[in-house]
C-alpha positions in Angstrom: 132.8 59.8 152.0 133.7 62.5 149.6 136.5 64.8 150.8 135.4 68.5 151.4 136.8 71.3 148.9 139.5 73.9 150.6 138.1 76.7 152.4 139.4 79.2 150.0 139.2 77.0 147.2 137.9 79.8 144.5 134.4 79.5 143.6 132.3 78.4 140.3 132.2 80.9 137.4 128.6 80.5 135.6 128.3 81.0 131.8 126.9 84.4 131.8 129.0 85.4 134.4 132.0 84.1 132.1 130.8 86.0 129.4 130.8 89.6 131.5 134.6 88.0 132.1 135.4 87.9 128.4 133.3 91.7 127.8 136.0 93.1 130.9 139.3 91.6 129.4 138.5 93.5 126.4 138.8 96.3 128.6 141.7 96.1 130.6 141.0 99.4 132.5 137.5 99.0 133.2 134.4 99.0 131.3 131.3 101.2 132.5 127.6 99.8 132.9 126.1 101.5 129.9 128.8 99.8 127.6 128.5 96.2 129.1 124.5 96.5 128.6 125.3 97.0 124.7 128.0 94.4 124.9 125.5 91.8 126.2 122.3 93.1 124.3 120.5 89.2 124.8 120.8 89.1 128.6 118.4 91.3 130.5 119.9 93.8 133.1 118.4 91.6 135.8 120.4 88.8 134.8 123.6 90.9 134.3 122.8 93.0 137.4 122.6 89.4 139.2 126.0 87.9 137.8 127.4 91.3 138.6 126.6 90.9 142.2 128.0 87.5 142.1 131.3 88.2 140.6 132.1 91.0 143.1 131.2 88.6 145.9 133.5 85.9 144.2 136.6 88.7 144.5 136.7 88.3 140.1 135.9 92.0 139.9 136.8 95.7 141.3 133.8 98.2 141.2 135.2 101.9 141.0 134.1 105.4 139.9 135.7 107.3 136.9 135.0 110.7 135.8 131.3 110.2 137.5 130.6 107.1 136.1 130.4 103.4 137.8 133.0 101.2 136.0 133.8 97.7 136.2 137.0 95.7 135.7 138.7 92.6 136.0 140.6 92.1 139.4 144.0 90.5 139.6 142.9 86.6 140.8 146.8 86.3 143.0 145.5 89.4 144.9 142.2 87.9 145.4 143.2 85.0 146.7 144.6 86.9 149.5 141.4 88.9 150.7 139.1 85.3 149.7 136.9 84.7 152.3 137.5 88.0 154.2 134.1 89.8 155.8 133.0 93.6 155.5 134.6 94.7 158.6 138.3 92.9 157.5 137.9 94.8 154.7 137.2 97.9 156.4 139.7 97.7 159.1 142.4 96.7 155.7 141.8 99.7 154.5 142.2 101.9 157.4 145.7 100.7 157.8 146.5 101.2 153.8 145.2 105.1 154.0 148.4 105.5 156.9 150.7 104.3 154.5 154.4 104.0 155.8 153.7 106.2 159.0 151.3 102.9 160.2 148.5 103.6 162.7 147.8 102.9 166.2 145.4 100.1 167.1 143.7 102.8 168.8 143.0 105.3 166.3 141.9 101.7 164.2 139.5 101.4 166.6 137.6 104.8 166.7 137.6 104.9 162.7 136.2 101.4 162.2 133.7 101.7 165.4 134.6 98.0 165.8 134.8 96.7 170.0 137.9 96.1 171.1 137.4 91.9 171.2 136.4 91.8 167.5 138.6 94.0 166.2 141.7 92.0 167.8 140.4 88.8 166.0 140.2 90.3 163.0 144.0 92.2 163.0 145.3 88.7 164.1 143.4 87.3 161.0 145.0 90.0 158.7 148.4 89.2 160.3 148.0 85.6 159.6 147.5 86.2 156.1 150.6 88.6 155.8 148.1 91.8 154.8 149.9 93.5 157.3 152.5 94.1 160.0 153.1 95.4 163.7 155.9 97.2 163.9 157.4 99.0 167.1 156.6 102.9 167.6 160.3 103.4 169.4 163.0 101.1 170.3 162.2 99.9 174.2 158.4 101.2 173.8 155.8 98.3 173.9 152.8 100.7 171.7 152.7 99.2 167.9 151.3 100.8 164.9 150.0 98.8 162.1 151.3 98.7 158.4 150.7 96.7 155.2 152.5 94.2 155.3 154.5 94.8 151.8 155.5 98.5 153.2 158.6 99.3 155.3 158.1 102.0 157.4 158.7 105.7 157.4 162.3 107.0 158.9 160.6 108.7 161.2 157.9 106.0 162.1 159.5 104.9 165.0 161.1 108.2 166.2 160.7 108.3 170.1 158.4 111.1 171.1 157.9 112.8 174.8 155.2 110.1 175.4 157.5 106.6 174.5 160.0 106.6 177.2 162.3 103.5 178.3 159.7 102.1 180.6 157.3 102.0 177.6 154.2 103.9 176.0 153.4 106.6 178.9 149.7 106.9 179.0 149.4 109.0 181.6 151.2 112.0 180.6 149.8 111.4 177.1 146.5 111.9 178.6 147.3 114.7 180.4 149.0 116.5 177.2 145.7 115.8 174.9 143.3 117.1 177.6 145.2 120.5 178.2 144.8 121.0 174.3 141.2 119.7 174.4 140.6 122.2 177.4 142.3 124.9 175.4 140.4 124.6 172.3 136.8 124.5 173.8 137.6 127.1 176.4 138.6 129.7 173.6 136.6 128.2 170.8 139.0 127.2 168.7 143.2 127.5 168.3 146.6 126.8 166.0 149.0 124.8 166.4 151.5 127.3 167.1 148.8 128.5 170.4 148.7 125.2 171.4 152.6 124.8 171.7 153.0 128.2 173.3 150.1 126.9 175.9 151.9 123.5 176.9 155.0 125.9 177.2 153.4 128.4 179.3 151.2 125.4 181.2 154.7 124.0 182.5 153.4 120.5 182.7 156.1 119.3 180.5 159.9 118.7 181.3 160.5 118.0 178.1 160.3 120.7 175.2 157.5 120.2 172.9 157.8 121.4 169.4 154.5 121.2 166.4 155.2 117.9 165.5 154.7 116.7 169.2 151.2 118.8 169.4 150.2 118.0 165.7 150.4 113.8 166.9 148.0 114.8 169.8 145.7 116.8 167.8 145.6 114.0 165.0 145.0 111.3 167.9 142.0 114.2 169.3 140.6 114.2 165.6 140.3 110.5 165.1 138.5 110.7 168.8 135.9 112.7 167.3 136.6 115.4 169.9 137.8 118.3 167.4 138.0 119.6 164.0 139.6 120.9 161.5 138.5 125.4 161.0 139.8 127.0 158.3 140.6 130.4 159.1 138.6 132.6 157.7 141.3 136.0 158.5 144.2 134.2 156.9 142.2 133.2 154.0 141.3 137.1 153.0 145.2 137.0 153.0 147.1 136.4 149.7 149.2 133.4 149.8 148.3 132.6 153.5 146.3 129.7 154.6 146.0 128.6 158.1 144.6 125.9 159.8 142.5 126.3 163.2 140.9 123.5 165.2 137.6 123.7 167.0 135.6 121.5 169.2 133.5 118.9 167.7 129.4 118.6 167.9 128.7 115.5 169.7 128.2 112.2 167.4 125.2 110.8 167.3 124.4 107.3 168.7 124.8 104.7 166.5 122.3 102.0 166.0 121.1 99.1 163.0 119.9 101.8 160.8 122.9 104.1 160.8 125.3 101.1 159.6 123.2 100.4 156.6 124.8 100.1 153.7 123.0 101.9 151.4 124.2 105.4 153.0 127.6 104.8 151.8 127.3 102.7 148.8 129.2 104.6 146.2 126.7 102.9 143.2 123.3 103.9 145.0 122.8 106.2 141.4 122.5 102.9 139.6 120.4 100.4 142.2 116.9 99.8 141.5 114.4 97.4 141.4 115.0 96.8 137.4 118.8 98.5 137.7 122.2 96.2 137.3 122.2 96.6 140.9 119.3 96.4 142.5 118.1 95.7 146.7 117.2 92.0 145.6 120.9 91.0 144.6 122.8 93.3 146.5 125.2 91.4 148.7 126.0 94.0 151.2 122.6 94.6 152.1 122.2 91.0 152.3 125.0 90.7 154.6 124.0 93.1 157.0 120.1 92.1 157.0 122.2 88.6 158.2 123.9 90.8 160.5 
């Protein structure tokens, strides 16, 4: 009996996609769809459109935007190896953690940007642990909340500074959760608010022991954004203002539900300009609406 291949074992090149290969070497930073159409003038766009499709799904190429145009380019095959294999939603959560950079984020705030539940998403940070793509790293000394990092990053010196909330018995919940609903209570009740009349509310409120500075407020009303229960106002009175710019915060409209048809693809996909039936990418050979008719 024959032995099975690897499981990330990297996958067959065909000859047309070998030669979109050669066409992108030539062009180390990228090469746009219009110029890989003349490049390949005896292969028909449904062909290259296909084989396009096909490399992306094999991790051989990025797909990006420059100056307004779709480009395509060659992706480095060692960092490839590393995402092989990896579904839409490792990929999404992956990301997530990247945009925090060396500050991390909490699994939390993971959770209400990638609208993943809570069993699923676990699976899939263990999986991205496994493969060294990222980190846990401890919020405080003697606090038991992690944020997540890449796994290449060290993080910010004030990453794990303690806060109110991280005490020695651990991440405190509770008076989190009273803190964020006083703001939240705040904002709606006078329609929106600064930062500065939030802090001079908690002050006033006397529900903290502890003094409570911007920073402290500006965590909670970050943690309230990524909730979905507030927003970001400009102020319109400081902006008439030269040299002034201030930002407000208001209550959010309610999200609506989410079903099949608001997760498809299609809404976010940044090449929608160039999918058609006789386009390089088109509904036939896209992989991503594939997956999530699979889905």
């Amino acid at each position: 009996m024959a032995t099975p291949a690897p499981a990330e074992q990297a996958p067959q090149i065909s000859q047309i996609e070998q030669q979109i290969i050669a066409v992108c070497q030539n062009h180390p930073k990228g090469i746009g769809s219009e110029a890989l159409r003349k490049a390949l003038p005896a292969i028909s766009l449904e062909v290259i459109g296909s084989a396009l499709n096909s490399l992306l799904k094999k991790e051989a190429l990025d797909i990006g935007q420059e100056g307004g145009a779709t480009i395509f380019k060659l992706k480095d095959q060692a960092e490839a190896a590393r995402f092989r294999g990896l579904s839409h939603d490792h990929r999404l959560v992956y990301q997530i953690i990247e945009e925090s950079g060396t500050e991390g984020m909490w699994i939390k705030n993971i959770k209400n940007r990638s609208k993943l539940q809570p069993q699923k998403l676990n699976k899939i940070l263990e999986t991205l642990e496994t493969r060294k793509l990222i980190k846990t790293v401890k919020k405080s000394s003697g606090a038991k909340k992690k944020i997540y990092m890449l796994f290449e990053l060290e993080p910010a010196e004030d990453a794990g500074n303690s806060v109110p909330w991280d005490g020695e018995n651990g991440f405190d919940q509770e008076f989190c959760d009273v803190l964020s609903h006083q703001c939240y209570n705040f904002i709606s009740k006078k329609g929106f608010a600064s930062v500065e009349e939030l802090v001079g509310h908690i002050k006033q409120s006397g529900i903290s022991k502890v003094d409570l500075d911007s920073s402290h407020i500006q965590s909670l009303i970050e943690a309230l954004i990524y909730d979905g229960k507030i927003e970001e106002l400009h102020d319109p009175r400081a902006s008439q203002r030269i040299g002034m710019k201030r930002i407000l915060y208001k209550p959010t409209k309610l999200e609506p539900p989410r079903n099949g048809l608001t997760d498809v693809p299609c809404g976010i996909c940044p090449v929608i300009n160039l999918c058609s039936d006789d386009g390089l990418i088109s509904p036939t050979t896209c992989i991503y609406l594939h997956d999530w008719m699979e889905f």
